[in-house]
FILO-32089 format. One record per residue (C-alpha): x, y, z. Coordinates in steps of 0.1 Angstrom, whole numbers, padded with zeros to 4 digits, always signed. Example, Ala and Ser with C-alpha at 12.3 -4.5 7.8 and 13.67 -1.06 7.14 Angstrom:
// FILO-32089
+0123-0045+0078
+0137-0011+0071
END
This chain:
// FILO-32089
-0840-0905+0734
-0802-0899+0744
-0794-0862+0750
-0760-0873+0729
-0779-0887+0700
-0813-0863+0697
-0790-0843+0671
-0796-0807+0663
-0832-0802+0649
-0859-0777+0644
-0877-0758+0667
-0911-0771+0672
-0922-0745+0699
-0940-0713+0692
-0942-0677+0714
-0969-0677+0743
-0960-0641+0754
-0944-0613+0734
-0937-0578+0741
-0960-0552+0721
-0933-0543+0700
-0928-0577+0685
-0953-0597+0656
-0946-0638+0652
-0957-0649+0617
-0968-0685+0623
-0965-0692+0582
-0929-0680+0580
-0916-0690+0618
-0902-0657+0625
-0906-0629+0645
-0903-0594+0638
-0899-0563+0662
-0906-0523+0656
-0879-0509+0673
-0897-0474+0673
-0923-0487+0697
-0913-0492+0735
-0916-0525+0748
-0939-0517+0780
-0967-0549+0779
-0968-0588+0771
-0989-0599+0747
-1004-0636+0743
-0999-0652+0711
-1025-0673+0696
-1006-0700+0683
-0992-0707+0719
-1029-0703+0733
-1037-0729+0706
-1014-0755+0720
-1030-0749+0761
-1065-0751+0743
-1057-0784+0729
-1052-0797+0765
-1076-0776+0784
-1089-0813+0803
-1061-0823+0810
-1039-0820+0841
-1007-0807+0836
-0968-0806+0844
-0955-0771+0840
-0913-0769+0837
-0902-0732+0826
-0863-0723+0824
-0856-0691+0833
-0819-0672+0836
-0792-0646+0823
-0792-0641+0786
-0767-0665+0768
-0763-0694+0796
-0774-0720+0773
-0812-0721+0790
-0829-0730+0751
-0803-0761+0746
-0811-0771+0781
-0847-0768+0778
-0847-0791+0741
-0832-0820+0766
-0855-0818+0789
-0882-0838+0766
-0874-0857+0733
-0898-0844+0710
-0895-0806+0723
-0877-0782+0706
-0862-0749+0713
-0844-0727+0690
-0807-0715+0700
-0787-0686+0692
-0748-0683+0692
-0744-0643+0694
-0738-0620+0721
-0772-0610+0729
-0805-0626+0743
-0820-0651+0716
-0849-0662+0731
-0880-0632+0733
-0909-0632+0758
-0921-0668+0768
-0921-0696+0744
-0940-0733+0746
-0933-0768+0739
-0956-0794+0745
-0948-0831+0749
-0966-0854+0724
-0977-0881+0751
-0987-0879+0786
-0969-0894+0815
-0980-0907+0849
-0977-0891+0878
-0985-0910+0910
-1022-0919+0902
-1027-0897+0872
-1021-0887+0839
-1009-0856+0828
-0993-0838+0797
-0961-0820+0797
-0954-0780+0789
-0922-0766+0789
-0920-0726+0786
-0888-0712+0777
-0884-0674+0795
-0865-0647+0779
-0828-0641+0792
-0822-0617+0818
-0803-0588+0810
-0796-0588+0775
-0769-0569+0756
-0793-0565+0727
-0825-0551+0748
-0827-0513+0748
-0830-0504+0779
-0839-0469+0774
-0870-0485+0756
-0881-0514+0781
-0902-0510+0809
-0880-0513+0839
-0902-0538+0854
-0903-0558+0825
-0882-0588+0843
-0903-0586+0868
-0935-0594+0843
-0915-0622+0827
-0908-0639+0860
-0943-0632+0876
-0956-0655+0846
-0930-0680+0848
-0938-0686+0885
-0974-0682+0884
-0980-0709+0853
-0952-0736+0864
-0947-0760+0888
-0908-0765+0882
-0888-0735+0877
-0849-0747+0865
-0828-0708+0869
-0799-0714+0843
-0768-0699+0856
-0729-0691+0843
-0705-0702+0864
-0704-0711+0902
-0728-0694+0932
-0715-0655+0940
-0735-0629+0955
-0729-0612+0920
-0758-0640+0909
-0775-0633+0939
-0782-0602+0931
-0793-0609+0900
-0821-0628+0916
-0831-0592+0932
-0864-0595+0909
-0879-0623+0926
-0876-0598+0958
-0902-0573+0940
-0923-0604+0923
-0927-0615+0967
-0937-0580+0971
-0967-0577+0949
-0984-0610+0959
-1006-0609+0986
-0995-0640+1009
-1010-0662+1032
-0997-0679+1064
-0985-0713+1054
-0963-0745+1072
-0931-0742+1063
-0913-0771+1040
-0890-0792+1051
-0856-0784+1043
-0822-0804+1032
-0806-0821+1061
-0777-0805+1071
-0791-0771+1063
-0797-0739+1081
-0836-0738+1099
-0850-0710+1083
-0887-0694+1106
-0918-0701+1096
-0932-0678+1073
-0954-0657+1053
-0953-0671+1019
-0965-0679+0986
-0980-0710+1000
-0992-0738+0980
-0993-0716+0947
-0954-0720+0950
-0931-0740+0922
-0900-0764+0927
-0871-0746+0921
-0838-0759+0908
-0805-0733+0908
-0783-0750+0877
-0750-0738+0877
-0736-0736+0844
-0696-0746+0832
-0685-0753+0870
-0653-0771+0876
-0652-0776+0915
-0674-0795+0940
-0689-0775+0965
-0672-0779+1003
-0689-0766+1041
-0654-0759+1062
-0635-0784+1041
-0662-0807+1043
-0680-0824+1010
-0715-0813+1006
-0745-0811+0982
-0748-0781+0958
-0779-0774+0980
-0765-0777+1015
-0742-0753+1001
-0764-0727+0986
-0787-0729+1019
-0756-0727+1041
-0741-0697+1024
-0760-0676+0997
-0794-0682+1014
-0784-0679+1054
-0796-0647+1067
-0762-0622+1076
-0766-0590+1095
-0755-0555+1072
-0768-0569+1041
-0805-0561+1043
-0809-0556+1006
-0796-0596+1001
-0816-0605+1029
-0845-0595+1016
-0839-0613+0979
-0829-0644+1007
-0861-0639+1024
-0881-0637+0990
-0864-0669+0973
-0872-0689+1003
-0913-0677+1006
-0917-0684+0969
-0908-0712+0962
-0924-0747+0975
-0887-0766+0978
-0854-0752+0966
-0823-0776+0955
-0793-0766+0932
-0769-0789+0907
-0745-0781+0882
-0733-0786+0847
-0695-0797+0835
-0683-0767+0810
-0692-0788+0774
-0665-0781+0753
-0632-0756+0752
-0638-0752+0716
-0654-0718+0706
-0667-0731+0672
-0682-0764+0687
-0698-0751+0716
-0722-0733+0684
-0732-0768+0679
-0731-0796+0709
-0751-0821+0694
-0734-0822+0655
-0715-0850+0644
-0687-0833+0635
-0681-0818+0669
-0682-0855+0686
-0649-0861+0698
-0646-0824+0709
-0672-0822+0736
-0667-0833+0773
-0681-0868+0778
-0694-0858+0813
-0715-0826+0798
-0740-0853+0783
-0742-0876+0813
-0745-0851+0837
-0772-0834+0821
-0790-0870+0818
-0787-0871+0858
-0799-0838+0860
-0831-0844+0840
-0836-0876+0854
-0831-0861+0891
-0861-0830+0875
-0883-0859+0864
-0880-0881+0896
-0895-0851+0917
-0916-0829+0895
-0955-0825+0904
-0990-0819+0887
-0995-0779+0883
-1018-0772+0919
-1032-0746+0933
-1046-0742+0971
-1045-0783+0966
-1062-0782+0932
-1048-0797+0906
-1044-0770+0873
-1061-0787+0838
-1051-0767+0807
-1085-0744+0802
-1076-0730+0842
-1041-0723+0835
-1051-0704+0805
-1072-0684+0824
-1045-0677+0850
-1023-0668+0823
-1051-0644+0811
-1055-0628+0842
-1018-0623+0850
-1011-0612+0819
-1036-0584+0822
-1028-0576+0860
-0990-0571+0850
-0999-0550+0819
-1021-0529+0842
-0992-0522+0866
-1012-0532+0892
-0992-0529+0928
-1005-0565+0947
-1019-0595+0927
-1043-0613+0948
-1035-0645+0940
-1065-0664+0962
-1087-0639+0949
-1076-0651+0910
-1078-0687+0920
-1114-0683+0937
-1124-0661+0907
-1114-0686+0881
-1131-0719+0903
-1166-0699+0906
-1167-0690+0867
-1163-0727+0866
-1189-0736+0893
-1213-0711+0873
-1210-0738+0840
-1213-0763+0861
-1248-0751+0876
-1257-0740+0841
-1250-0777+0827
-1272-0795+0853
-1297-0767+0846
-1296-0775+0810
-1292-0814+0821
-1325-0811+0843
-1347-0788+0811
-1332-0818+0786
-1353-0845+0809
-1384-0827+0819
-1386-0816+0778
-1391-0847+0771
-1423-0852+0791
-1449-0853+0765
-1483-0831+0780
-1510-0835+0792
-1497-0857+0818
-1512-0869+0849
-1502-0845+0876
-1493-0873+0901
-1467-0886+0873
-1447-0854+0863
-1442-0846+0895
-1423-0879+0903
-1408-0869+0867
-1397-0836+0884
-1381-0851+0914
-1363-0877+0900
-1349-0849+0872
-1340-0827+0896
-1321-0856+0912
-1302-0868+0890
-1292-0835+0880
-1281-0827+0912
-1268-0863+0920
-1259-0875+0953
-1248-0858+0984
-1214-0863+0994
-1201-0887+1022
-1170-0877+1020
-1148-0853+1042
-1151-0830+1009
-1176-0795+1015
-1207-0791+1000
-1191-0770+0976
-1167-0793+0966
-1191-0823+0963
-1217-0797+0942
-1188-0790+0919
-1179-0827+0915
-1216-0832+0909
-1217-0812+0883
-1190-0825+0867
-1200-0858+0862
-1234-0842+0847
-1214-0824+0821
-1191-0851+0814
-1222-0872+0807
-1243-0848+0789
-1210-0847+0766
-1207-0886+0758
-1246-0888+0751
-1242-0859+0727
-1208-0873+0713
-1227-0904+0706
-1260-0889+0692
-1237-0867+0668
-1218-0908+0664
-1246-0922+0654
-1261-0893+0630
-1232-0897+0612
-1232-0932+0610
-1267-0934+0598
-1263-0905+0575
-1232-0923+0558
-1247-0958+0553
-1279-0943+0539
-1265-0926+0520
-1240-0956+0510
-1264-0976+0499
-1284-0956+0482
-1249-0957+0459
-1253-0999+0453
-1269-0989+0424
-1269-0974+0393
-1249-0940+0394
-1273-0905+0401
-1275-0879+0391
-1264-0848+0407
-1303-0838+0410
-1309-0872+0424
-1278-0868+0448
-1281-0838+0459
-1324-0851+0469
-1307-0880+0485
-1283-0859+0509
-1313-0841+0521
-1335-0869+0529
-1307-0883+0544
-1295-0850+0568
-1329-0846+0579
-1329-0884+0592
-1296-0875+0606
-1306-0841+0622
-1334-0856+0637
-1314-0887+0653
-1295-0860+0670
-1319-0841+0684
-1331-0866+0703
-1300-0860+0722
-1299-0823+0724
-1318-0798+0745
-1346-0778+0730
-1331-0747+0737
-1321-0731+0708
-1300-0705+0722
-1276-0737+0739
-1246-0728+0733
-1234-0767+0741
-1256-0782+0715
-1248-0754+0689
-1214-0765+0693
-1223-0801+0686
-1245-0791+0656
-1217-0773+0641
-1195-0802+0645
-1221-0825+0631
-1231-0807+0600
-1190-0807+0589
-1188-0840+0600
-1217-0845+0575
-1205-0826+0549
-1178-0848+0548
-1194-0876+0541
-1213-0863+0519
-1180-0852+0498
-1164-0883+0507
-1192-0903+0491
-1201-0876+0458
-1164-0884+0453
-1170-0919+0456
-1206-0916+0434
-1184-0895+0406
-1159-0927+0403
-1189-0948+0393
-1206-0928+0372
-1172-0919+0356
-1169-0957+0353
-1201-0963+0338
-1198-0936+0313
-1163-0949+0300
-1184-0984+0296
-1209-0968+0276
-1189-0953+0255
-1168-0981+0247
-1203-1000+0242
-1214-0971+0216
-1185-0972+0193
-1188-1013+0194
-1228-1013+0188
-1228-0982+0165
-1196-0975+0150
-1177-1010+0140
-1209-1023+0116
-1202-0988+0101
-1170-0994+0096
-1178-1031+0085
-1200-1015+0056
-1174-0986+0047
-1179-0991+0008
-1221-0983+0009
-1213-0948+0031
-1196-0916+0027
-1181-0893+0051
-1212-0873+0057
-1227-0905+0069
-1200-0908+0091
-1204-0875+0105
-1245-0881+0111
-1232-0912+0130
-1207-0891+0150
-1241-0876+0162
-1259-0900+0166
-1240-0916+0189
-1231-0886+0213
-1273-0881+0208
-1275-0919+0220
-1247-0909+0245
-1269-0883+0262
-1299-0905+0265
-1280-0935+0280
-1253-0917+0304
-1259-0910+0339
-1245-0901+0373
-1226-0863+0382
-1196-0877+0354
-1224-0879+0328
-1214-0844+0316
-1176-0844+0319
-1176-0875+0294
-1193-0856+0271
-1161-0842+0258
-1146-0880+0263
-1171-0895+0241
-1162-0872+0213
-1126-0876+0213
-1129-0912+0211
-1154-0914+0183
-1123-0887+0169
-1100-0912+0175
-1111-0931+0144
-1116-0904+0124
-1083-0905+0100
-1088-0947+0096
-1122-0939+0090
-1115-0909+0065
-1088-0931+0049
-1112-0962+0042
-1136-0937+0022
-1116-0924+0005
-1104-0957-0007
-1133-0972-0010
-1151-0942-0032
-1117-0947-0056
-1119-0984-0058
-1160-0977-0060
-1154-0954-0092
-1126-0966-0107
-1142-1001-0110
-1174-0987-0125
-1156-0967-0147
-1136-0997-0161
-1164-1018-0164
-1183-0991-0185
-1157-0990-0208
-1152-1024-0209
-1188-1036-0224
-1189-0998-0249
-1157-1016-0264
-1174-1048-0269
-1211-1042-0278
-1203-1009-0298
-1170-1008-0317
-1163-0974-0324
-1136-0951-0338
-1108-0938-0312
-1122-0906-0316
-1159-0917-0304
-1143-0938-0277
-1123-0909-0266
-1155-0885-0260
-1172-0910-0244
-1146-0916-0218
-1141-0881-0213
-1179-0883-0203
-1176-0912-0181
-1143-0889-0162
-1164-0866-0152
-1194-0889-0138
-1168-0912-0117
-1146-0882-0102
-1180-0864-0094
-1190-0894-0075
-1157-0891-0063
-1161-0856-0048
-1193-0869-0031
-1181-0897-0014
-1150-0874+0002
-1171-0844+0007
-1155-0828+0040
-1128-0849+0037
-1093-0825+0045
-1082-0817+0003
-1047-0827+0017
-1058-0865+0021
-1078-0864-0010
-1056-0848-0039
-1030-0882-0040
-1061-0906-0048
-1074-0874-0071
-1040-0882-0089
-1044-0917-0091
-1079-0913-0101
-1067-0892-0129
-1037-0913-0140
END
């Protein structure tokens, strides 16, 4: 992406190191501080460790921008990769606290291999809103140490042009030379044109790239009236040893043994505007900002990129899990004031924890194949059994100009990496098996949650035992436990994945049925309306949920209950309505009819005709009553009133 067109945008990084004082909250974004507390030690924050863990395989680039407070170090570090992110400030003081991490989303290729990028963002140097009087006094000191010791590019953001005011302010990396314990190493070739600095005692191959950026400059840099590189002239000037200055010499002296090569660039001021120098990248501020700001700083990153190495150290290449556990062990060494860090000693600490798993995971590798010797056994044949175990999990000596050491240790890894890929694809194919057993068990009809809940264990034991065919027999493993873990929320999954999917069915299925009760049961009721009453209607009512809970099955079975009854609801007022009716049609027919055939066979006087009618009232709006008993009086009393009329 085009540093002109990334726009501004949220910070995606998070804090790796904090001072004590200070809490991240990784639900609100935000940081906190208790300003009663002194900031004396760094602290690692889990979210940052999070992001290392996620990449502790892989080999890694390192870049970490460090600097004064307020030179623009967090906008420069949000160009350096599209999709990182660093917050910026616009006040006076130091915005940026402790160390924070972005990691690129893809890997890129360096020579022959593939690594991920991290880019640390350092807190400023010498910020106006950092109480001194409650700071450790070393406490640059820690934040470079880490910087150095974790990264294979350091970028130092400065304001303005080279002085030996900026010099000076590099007099930190003189104490960080100090308390490292140095080997002898070659010295690096330096810039042509440049002042031959003596061998040395240095940091040696633990060492970064270093790049001095000089901020808002409006000159090129000149040797006697001569045009020269920004490096040529730092070498030839603020780095060339001058008698009567031994305090610079020795910050000269401990630039120089540090670092593995040392260049310097600059940076074109952006913008003379106050208000859009608070925000380069906005759309609004377009035609304000210099047009060489942005392409210089895409020559800049492309000049970082063109020469920026894999993480190494003592010719190892760093994968995330062993710079974690540098940054560990620094962290601890600078919090313990300790007066030298032994860095070979770290290094050779951290490879023979690693060489110990190694040993342990062709251990583990060689009790996996001799475990599966079934006794008795001839003797002759598990004894072959044992060499060839013990072989293969030791694998083949070396040819190479590589040590034993070196070969063991690639040995081993090649053990582990396959002991992982045959457990990766026993817990594969448990899974797999669990899920279409399980699967099509579900062709069917819809279970029960009884019967679904039998099948998942039938099926996790099939699974379970699949896997162990894979795993060791120790039980204590803690390789395999991991895999278990894994495997039983992988199953769980799938086993809520297909419940869900069970449910939907049975949920199906239940509709269906119900839609099939009120057809079979309830329509030939309604068909022969005049021969019931409403109490009839409520037997039916349940006799059809009765029918319901004989007929319904599957884990929906029981949340349709309460379906089934609102729909036989449903026709409750039509149904209600048609009794009613039908009882006054019934009754009023009968009554008329009566009547009728008194008038014709048995002519009587009004009076006579009068009592017997009054008779015959009351047997038809009795009949009346029954036929509507539980009917709401509300829907009843306007045929009452016809009735009566």
């Amino acid at each position: 992406m085009s540093v002109s067109n990334k726009k501004d945008s949220f910070s995606n990084a998070v804090p790796l190191c904090l001072p004590n004082n200070y809490t991240w909250d990784s639900v609100t974004k935000k940081i906190s501080v208790d300003k009663t507390k002194p900031r004396k030690t760094l602290t690692v924050c889990m979210e940052g460790l999070e992001l290392l863990q996620r990449l502790k395989d892989q080999l890694l680039v390192v870049l970490c921008i460090a600097g004064p407070a307020r030179s623009g170090k967090s906008f420069f570090a949000s160009q350096l990769q599209e999709d990182v992110t660093f917050d910026v400030g616009h006040g006076a003081g130091s915005h940026t606290t402790g160390i924070w991490i972005g990691v690129g989303a893809r890997p890129i290729r360096i020579g022959n291999d593939e690594a991920r990028v991290v880019i640390l963002d350092a807190e400023g140097l010498g910020g106006v809103n950092t109480d001194s009087s409650n700071t450790d006094a070393k406490w640059e000191h820690k934040i470079f140490s880490l910087c150095v010791l974790l990264s294979s590019y350091v970028i130092y953001n400065s304001k303005g042009p080279p002085n030996y005011d900026e010099l000076d302010k590099l007099g930190f990396i003189a104490e960080f030379s100090s308390s490292i314990l140095r080997e002898r190493q070659v010295d690096v070739k330096e810039p042509q044109g440049t002042t031959k600095q003596p061998p040395r005692e240095d940091f040696g191959q633990f060492g970064p790239d270093f790049l001095w950026l000089f901020r808002d400059v409006l000159f090129k840099p000149d040797l006697n009236g001569k045009p020269c590189t920004w490096t040529t002239f730092v070498y030839n000037t603020l780095l060339v040893h001058k008698p009567n200055e031994p305090d610079r010499n020795n910050i000269r002296k401990s630039i120089s043994s540090t670092f593995r090569t040392i260049h310097a660039t600059d940076l074109p001021p952006p913008t003379l505007d106050s208000n859009a120098v608070k925000s380069l990248l906005a759309e609004e501020n377009k035609d304000k900002i210099n047009p060489l700001f942005f392409s210089t700083i895409a020559k800049v990153v492309k000049q970082i990129w063109s020469s920026v190495q894999i993480k190494t150290i003592k010719g190892s290449k760093l994968t995330g899990q062993q710079l974690i556990d540098i940054l560990s062990h620094v962290v601890n060494s600078v919090n313990s004031e300790c007066d030298k860090l032994d860095v070979t000693s770290m290094w050779d600490s951290i490879v023979n924890a690693e060489m110990q798993n190694y040993i342990q995971s062709a251990l583990d590798l060689y009790k996996e194949k001799m475990g599966q010797t079934k006794l008795p056994e001839k003797e002759e044949t598990y004894l072959k059994r044992h060499e060839s175990t013990k072989s293969s999990s030791k694998g083949q000596r070396s040819e190479s100009g590589t040590s034993e050491k070196e070969a063991q240790l690639l040995r081993d890894q090649k053990i582990d990496i396959m002991r992982t890929e045959s457990l990766i694809d026993a817990e594969q194919q448990s899974c797999e098996l669990f899920e279409k057993s399980l699967k099509e068990a579900l062709q069917g009809e819809p279970l029960t949650l009884s019967e679904l809940n039998a099948l998942k264990g039938s099926c996790i034991n099939g699974c379970f035992n699949n896997f162990r065919k894979a795993s060791c027999d120790d039980v204590d493993c803690i390789h395999c436990i991991k895999f278990k873990q894994r495997l039983h929320q992988k199953v769980e999954s799938i086993f809520k994945e297909c419940s869900s999917e069970c449910y939907d069915k049975s949920a199906k299925a239940c509709q269906c049925l119900i839609n099939e009760l009120i057809t079979r049961m309830l329509l030939p009721f309604v068909v022969t309306i005049d021969a019931h009453n409403y109490s009839d209607f409520r037997k039916l009512k349940d006799e059809i949920l009765a029918q319901y809970e004989i007929e319904a099955k599957g884990p929906a079975k029981k949340d349709f209950m309460g379906t089934c009854t609102k729909a036989i609801d449903m026709q409750k007022e039509g149904i209600q309505l048609l009794i009613i009716q039908s009882a006054l049609k019934s009754v009023y027919c009968k009554y008329t009819q009566t009547l009728n055939q008194t008038a014709k066979s048995d002519p009587c006087e009004d009076e006579e005709l009068d009592r017997r009618q009054a008779l015959k009232y009351r047997d038809i709006t009795s009949a009346f009553r029954v036929k509507c008993e539980g009917i709401d009086k509300s829907k009843v009393e306007p045929y009452q009133l016809n009735l009566e009329t």
